[in-house]
C-alpha positions, 0 to 999 in steps of 0.5 A: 500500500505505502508502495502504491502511495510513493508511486502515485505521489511519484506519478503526480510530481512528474506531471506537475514538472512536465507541465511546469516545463511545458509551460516555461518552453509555451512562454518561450517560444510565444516570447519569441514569436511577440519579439519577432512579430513586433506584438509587444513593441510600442505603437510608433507616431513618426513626425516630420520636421525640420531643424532650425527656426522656421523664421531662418533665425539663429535659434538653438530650442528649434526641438525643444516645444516638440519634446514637450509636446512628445512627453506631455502626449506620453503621459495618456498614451504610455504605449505610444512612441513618438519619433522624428528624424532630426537636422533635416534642413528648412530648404531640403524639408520639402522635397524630403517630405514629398519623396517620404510620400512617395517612398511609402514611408511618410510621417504621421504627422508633419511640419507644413511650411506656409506655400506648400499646403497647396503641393502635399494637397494635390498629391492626396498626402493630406488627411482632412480634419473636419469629421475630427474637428466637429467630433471633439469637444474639447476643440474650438476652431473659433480659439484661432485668429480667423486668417492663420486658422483658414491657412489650413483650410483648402478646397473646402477643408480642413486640411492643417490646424496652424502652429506659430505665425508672424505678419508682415509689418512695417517697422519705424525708426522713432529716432528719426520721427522724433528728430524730424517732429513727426509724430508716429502715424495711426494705425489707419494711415495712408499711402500718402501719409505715408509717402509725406513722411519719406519726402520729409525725413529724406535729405542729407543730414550734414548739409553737404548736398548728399542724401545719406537719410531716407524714407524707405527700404523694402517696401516690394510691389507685392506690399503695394498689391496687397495693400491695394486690393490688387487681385489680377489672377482668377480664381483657377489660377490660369488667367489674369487680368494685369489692366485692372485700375489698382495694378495703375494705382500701385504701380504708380505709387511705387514710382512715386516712393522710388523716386524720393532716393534717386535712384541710390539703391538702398541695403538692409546695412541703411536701416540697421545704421539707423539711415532710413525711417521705414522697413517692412519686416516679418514681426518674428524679426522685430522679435529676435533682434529686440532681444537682449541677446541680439540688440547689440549685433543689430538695429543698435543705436536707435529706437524703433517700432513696429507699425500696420502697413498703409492703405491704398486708395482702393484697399486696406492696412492688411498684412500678409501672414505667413503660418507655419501648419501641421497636417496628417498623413492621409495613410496614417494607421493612428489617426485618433492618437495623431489628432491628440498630438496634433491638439497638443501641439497646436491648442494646448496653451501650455505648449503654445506659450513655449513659442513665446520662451523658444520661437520668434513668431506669436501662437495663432490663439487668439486668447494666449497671444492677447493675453496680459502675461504675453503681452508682459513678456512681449514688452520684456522681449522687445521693449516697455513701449511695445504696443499690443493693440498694434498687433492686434490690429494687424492680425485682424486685418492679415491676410493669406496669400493664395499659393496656387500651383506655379506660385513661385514662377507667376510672382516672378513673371509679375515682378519682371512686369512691374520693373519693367514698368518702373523703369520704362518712360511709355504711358503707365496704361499702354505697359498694362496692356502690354504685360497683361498679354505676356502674362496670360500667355506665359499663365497657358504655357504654365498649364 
């Protein structure tokens, strides 16, 4: 009987070892299958991204808000990975996305320069956000200036939620009003208020007969345009109507501005030496060299303010905006998660407010860009008479430019227009004429 027992007992001890070992090698050979079939790796969200500031301004940070953002989004999705490739530079950002695109092997989520939401949108590489938008609760498109928000917005959708944006303005050297008696202008003011201060302050300042003061730097065709309600191009983009009575009004205004230098071709160097009362700039440059850091190495010697655009006759005191966006790729396999990130980025205002610590441009929320903490930081930045309704009332008044296909190659054809024009002596409308045929045959070429 005790034989029968050890026997049993024997019996039972072996079958608990073999199960035991069975087991152990099930958990094994499972380990090696989950190792090699990727079952216990993390989920990956890869984003696309350039190094650099995109204001091409000397910055150090240009990775530290996305790492933020990256850690702030793994802390509600532990099991997630969030990746980028780094020292991708800003001029080869573009064509590395498009071949990302076209290798398969595409971002996630991805860094949008201004002009190119037209080109990923035309190669299907964009994923629309509007169902997202309107399912989320916890996010408001009415929380975005209205013309940094509709930079993401094409062919009737929502295509990028915009991240960090600047306007064009125009920038004043106080020093010289002052020293002149002029008051600075309003922020409604005109092409000939405008053109009367530059006649004004432009003289020699040493009474030898040399002008070595001037009005203007920099002011473009394009500035001129914009604040005239130029609009030669249809909407389709493939014809043009350059006759129009505001391309006249520009044009001619241009000449008249040309005119008060006589002919001495003015440089960055005349406004930085504090030569010349007016320049218009991209507000993330009046940020950076503003700065305690830069003040010295540039703009130094002279007070200087920033200012909306004048108006023309027949248009308004709009600035351009240029907005850096961020989209979602079409074939994108974690669209919740990638929106999430894509919320944090864009409209966490913790996150936002690092461009103020880390950027040069301002956030495209209306509340965090308002807001008196940043307007206090603003004036610590770039001076104590820093004046936020200034830039309030720029962005209300900004605009998007429209960058159609061709966009690069129309502005130039337009440019040899308009500086043939300035330099010619013929009738103003006759050139009109003129270029308007030349540039509707090169817009049928460009088809």
């Amino acid at each position: 009987m005790n034989n029968l027992k050890k026997e049993l007992a024997a019996r039972r001890y072996w079958r608990v070892a073999a199960a035991g070992l069975l087991i152990l090698i099930s958990g094994i050979l499972l380990s090696g299958i989950y190792g090699k079939w990727g079952f216990n790796r993390k989920k990956k969200i890869v984003v696309g991204v350039f190094a650099g500031s995109y204001w091409d301004i000397e910055n150090g940070y240009y990775y530290r808000i996305l790492d933020e953002a990256i850690s702030k989004f793994r802390e509600k999705h532990p099991d997630y990975e969030v990746v980028y490739t780094s020292g991708i530079r800003k001029s080869d950002y573009p064509e590395w996305l498009a071949e990302q695109f076209m290798q398969g092997s595409a971002p996630d989520l991805f860094f949008i320069p201004g002009n190119y939401l037209d080109t990923f949108a035309r190669i299907g590489a964009l994923h629309p956000l509007d169902d997202l938008i309107y399912e989320d609760d916890d996010f408001d498109p009415w929380a975005y200036y209205p013309t940094a928000y509709n930079a993401g917005y094409l062919n009737g959708n929502q295509l990028a939620i915009p991240y960090e944006c600047a306007p064009r303005m125009m920038f004043v050297n106080k020093t010289i009003l002052d020293a002149e008696g002029i008051d600075m202008p309003d922020s409604d003011w005109t092409w000939e208020d405008f053109l009367s201060i530059c006649r004004s302050v432009t003289h020699s300042t040493d009474e030898n007969g040399v002008i070595n003061q001037f009005g203007v730097r920099g002011y473009t065709w394009q500035d001129a345009f914009c604040a005239n309600s130029v609009r030669i191009l249809s909407p389709d983009g493939k014809s043009c109507d350059f006759t129009v009575g505001e391309v006249g009004e520009a044009i001619s205004f241009l000449e008249r501005i040309n005119n008060l230098s006589s002919g001495y071709a003015l440089s960055n160097a005349d406004f930085s030496n504090g030569n010349v009362a007016f320049q218009p700039m991209v507000f993330s440059e009046y940020r950076a060299y503003k700065s305690k850091e830069l003040s010295l190495k540039k703009y130094s010697g002279f007070e200087w303010e920033c200012l909306s655009m004048p108006s023309g006759p027949s248009g308004d005191n709009v600035s351009v905006l240029d907005t850096l966006c961020l989209g979602m790729s079409k074939k994108t396999s974690h669209e919740k998660e990638v929106w999430e990130l894509m919320k944090i980025l864009t409209f966490d205002e913790q996150i936002q407010g690092k461009i103020f610590d880390y950027s040069e441009g301002i956030s495209p929320l209306t509340s965090l860009t308002e807001s008196e903490e940043t307007a206090k930081l603003l004036r610590q930045g770039t001076g104590s008479r820093f004046n936020m309704d200034t830039l309030r009332f720029v962005m209300e008044k900004s605009i998007m430019p429209r960058y159609i296909k061709g966009y690069g190659e129309i502005n130039e054809q337009i440019s040899i227009a308009v500086q043939s024009i300035l330099e010619s002596s013929s009738n103003l409308q006759m050139e009109q004429i003129i270029w308007n045929r030349k540039l509707n045959s090169y817009l049928k070429n460009l088809q």
